[in-house]
N, CA, C and O atoms as a Maestro MAE file, in Angstrom:
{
 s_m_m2io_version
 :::
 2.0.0
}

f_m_ct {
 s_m_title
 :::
 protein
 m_atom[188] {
  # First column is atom index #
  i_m_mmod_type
  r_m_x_coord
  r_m_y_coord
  r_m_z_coord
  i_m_residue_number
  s_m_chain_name
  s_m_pdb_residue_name
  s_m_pdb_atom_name
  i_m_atomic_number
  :::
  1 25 90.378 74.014 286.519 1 A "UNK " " N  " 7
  2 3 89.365 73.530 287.435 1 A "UNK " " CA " 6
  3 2 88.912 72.144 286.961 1 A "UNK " " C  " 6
  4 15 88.607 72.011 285.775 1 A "UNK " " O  " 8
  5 25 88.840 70.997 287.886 2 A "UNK " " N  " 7
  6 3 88.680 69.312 287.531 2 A "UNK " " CA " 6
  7 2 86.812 69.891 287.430 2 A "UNK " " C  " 6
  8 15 86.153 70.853 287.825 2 A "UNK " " O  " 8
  9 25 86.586 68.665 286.680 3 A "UNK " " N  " 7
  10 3 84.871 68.585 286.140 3 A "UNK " " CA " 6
  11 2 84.619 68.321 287.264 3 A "UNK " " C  " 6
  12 15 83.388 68.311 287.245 3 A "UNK " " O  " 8
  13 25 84.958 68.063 288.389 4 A "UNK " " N  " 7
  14 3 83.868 67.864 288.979 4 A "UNK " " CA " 6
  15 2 83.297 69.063 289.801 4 A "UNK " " C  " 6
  16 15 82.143 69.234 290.195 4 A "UNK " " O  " 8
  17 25 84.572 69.970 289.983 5 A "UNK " " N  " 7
  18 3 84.228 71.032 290.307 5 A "UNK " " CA " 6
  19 2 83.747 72.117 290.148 5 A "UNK " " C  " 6
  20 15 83.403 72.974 290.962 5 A "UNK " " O  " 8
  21 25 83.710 72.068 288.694 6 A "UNK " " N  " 7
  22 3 82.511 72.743 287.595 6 A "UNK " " CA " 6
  23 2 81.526 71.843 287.542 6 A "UNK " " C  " 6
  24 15 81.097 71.878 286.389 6 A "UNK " " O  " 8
  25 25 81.083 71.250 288.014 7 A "UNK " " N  " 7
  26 3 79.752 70.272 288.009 7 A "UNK " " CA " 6
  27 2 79.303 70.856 289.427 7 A "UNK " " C  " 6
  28 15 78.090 70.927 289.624 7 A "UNK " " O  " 8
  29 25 80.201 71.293 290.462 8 A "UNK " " N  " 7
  30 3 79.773 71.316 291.707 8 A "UNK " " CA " 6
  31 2 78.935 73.130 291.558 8 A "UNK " " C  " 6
  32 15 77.858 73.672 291.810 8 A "UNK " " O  " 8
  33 25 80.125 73.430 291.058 9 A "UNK " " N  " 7
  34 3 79.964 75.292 290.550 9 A "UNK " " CA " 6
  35 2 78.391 75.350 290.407 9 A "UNK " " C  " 6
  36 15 77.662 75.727 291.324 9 A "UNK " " O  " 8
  37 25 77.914 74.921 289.104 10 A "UNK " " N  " 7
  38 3 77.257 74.794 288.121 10 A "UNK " " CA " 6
  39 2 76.253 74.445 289.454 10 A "UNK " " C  " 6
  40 15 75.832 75.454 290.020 10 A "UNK " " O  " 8
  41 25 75.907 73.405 289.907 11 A "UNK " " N  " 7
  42 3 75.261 73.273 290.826 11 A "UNK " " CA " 6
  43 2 74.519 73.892 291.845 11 A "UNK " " C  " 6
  44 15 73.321 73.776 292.103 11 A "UNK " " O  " 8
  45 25 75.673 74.787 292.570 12 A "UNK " " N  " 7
  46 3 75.646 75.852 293.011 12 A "UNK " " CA " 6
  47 2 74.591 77.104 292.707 12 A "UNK " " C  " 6
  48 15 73.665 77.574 293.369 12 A "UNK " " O  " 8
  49 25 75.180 77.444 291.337 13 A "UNK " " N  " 7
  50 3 74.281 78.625 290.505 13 A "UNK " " CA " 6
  51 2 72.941 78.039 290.505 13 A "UNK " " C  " 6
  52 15 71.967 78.744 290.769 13 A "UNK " " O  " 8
  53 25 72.837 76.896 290.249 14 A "UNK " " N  " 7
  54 3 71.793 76.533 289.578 14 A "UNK " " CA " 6
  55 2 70.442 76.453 290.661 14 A "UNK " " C  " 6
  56 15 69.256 76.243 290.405 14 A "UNK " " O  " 8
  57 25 70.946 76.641 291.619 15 A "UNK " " N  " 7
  58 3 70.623 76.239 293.047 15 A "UNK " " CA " 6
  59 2 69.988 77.725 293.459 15 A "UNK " " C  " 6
  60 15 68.897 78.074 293.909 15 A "UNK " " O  " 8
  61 25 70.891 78.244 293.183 16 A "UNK " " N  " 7
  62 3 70.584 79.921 293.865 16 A "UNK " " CA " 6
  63 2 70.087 80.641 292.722 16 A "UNK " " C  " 6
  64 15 70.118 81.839 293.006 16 A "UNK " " O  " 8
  65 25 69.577 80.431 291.388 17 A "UNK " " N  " 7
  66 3 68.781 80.927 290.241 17 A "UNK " " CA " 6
  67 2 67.297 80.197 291.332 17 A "UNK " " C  " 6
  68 15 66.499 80.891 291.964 17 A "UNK " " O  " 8
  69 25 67.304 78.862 291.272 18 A "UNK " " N  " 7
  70 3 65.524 78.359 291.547 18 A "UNK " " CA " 6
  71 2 65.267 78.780 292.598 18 A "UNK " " C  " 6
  72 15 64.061 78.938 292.789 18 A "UNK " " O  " 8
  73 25 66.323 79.202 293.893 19 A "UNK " " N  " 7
  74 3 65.815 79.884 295.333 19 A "UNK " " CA " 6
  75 2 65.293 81.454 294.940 19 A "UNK " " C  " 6
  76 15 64.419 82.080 295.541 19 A "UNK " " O  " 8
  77 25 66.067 81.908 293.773 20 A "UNK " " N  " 7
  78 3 65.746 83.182 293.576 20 A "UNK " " CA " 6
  79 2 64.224 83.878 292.935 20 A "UNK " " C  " 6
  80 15 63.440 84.823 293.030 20 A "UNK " " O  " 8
  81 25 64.513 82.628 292.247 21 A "UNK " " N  " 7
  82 3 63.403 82.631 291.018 21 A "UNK " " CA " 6
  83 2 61.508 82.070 291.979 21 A "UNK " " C  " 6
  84 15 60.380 82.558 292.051 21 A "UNK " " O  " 8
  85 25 62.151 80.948 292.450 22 A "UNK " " N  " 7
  86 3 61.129 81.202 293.619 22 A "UNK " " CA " 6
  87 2 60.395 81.834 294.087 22 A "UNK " " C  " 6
  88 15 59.227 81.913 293.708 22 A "UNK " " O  " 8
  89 25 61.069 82.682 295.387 23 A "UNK " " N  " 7
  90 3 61.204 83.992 295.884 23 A "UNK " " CA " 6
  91 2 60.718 85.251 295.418 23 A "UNK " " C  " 6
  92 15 59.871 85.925 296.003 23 A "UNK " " O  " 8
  93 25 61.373 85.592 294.170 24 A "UNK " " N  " 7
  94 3 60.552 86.483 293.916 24 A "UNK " " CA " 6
  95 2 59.293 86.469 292.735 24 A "UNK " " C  " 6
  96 15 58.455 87.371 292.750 24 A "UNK " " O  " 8
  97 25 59.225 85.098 291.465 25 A "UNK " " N  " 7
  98 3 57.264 84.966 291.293 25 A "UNK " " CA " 6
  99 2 57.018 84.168 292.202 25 A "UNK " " C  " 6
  100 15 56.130 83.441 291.757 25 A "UNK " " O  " 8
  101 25 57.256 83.876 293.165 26 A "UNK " " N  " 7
  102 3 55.868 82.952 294.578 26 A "UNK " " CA " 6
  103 2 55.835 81.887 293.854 26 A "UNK " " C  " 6
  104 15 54.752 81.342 293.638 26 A "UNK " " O  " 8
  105 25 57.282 81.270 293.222 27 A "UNK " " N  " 7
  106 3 56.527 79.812 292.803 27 A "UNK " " CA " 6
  107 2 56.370 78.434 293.645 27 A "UNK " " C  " 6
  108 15 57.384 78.441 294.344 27 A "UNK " " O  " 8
  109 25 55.860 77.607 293.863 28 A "UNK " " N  " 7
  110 3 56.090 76.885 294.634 28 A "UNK " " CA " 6
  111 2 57.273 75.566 293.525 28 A "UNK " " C  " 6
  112 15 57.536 75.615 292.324 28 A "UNK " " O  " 8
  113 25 57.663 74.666 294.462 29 A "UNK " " N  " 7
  114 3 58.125 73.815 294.044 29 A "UNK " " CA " 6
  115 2 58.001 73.157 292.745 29 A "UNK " " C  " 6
  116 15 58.934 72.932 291.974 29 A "UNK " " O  " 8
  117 25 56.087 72.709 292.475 30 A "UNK " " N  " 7
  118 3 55.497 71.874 292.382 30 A "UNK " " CA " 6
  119 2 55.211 72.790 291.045 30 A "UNK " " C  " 6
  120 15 55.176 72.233 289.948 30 A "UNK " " O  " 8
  121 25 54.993 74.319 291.170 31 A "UNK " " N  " 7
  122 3 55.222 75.169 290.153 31 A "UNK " " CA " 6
  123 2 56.013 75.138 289.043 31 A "UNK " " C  " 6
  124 15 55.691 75.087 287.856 31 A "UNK " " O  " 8
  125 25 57.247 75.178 289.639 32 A "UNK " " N  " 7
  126 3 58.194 75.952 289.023 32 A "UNK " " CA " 6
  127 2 58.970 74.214 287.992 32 A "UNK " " C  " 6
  128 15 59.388 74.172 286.835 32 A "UNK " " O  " 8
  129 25 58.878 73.075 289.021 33 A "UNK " " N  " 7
  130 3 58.569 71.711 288.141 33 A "UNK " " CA " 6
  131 2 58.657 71.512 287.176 33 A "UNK " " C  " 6
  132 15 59.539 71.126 286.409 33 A "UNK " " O  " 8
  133 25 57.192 71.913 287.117 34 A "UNK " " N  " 7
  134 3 56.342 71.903 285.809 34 A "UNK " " CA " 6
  135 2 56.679 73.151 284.695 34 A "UNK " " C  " 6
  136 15 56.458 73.005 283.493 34 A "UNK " " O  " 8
  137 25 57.070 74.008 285.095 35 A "UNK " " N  " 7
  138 3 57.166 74.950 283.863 35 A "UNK " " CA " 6
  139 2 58.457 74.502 283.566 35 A "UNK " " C  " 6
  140 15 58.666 74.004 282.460 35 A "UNK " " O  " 8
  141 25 59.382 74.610 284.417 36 A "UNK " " N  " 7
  142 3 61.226 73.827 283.829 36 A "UNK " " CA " 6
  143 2 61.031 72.584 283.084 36 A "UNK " " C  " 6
  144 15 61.978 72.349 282.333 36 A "UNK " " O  " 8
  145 25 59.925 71.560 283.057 37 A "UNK " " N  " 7
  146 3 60.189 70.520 282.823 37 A "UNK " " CA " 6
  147 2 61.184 69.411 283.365 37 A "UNK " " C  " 6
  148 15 61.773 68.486 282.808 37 A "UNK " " O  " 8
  149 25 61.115 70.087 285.287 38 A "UNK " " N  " 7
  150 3 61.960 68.818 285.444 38 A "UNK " " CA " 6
  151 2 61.326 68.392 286.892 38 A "UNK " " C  " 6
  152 15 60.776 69.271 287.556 38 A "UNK " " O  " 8
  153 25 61.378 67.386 287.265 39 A "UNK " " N  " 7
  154 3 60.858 66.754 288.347 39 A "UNK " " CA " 6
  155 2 61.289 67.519 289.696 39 A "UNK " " C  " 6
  156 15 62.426 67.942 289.908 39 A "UNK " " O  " 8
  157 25 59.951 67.651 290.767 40 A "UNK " " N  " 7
  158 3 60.122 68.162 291.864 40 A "UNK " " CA " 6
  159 2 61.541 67.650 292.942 40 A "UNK " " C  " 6
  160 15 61.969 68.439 293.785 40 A "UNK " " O  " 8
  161 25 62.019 66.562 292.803 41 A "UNK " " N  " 7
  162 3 62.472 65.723 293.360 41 A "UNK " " CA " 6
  163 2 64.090 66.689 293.323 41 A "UNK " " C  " 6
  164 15 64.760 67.187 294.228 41 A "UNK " " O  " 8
  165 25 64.295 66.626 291.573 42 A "UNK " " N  " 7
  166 3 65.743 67.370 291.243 42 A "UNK " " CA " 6
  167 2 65.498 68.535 291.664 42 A "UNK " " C  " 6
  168 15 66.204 68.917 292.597 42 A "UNK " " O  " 8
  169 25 64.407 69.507 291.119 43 A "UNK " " N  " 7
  170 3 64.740 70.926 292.481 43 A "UNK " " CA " 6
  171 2 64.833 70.764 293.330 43 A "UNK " " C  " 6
  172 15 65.821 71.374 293.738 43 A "UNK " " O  " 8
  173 25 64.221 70.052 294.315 44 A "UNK " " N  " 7
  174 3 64.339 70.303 295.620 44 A "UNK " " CA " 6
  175 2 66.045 69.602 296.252 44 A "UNK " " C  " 6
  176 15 66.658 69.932 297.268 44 A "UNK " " O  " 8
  177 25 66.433 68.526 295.156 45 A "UNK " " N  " 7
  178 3 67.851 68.243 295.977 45 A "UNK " " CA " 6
  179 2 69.099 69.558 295.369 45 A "UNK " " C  " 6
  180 15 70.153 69.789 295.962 45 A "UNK " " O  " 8
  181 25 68.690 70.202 294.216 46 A "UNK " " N  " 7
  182 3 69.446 71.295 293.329 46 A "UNK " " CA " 6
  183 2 69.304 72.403 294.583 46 A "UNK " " C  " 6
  184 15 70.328 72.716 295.191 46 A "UNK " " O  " 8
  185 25 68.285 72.865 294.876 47 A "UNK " " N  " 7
  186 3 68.263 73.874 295.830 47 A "UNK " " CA " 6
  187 2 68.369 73.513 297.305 47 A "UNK " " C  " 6
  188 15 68.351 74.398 298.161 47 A "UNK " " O  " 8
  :::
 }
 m_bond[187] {
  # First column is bond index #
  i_m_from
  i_m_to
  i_m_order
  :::
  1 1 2 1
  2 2 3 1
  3 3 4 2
  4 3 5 1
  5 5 6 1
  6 6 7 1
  7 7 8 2
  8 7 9 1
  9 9 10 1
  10 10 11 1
  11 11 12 2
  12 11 13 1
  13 13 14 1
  14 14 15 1
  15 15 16 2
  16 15 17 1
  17 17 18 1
  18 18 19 1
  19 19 20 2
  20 19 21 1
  21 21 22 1
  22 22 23 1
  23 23 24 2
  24 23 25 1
  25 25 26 1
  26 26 27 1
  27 27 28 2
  28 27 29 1
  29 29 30 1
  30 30 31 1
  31 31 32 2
  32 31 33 1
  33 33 34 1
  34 34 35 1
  35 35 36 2
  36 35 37 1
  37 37 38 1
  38 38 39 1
  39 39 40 2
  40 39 41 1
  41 41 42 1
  42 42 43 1
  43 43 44 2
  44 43 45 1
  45 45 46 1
  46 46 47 1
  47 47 48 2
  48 47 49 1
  49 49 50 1
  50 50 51 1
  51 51 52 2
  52 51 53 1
  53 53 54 1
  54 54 55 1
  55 55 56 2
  56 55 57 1
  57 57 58 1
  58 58 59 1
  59 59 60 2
  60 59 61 1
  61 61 62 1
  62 62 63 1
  63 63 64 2
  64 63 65 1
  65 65 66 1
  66 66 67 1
  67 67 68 2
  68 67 69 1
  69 69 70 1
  70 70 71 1
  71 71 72 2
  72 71 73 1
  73 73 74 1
  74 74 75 1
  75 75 76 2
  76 75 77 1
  77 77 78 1
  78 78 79 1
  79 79 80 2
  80 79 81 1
  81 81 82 1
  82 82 83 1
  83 83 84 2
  84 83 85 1
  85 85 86 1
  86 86 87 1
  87 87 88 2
  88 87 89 1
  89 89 90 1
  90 90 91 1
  91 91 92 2
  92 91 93 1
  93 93 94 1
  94 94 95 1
  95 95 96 2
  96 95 97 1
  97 97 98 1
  98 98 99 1
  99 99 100 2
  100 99 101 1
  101 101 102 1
  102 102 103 1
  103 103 104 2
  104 103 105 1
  105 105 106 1
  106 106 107 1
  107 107 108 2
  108 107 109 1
  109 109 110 1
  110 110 111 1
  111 111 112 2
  112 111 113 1
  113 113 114 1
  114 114 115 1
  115 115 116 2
  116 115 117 1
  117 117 118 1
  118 118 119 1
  119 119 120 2
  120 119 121 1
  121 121 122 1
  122 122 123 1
  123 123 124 2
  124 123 125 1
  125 125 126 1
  126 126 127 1
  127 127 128 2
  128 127 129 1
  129 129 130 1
  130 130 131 1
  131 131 132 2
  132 131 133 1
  133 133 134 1
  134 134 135 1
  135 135 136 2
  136 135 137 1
  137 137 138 1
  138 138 139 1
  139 139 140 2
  140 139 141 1
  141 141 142 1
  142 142 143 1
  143 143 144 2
  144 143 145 1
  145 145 146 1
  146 146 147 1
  147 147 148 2
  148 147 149 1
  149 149 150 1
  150 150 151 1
  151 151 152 2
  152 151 153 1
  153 153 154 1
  154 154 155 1
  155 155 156 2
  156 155 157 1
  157 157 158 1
  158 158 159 1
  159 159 160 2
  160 159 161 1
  161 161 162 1
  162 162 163 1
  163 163 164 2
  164 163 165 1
  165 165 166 1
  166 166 167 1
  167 167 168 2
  168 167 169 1
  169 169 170 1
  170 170 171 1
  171 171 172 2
  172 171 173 1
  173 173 174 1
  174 174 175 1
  175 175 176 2
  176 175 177 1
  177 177 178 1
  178 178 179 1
  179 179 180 2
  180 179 181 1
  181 181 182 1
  182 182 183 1
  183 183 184 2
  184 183 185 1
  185 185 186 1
  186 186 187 1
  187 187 188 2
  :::
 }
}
């Protein structure tokens, strides 16, 4: 599998862990941010 398509994979998962994770503690965006330590901007284009 070329990197980029394990970059895409990876993406993917990573995408459907924060929709999940979401979903079920009620986090909001702006939440979940801040506890990952990463900017609202990258979740919201990740998910």
């Amino acid at each position: 599998m070329a990197t980029k398509e394990k970059d895409e994979a990876v993406l993917i998962l990573l995408g459907k862990r924060i929709v999940f994770l979401r979903k079920k503690k009620g986090y909001s965006q702006l939440t979940l941010s801040f506890l990952a330590d990463v900017s609202k901007t990258y979740l919201s284009d990740v998910e």
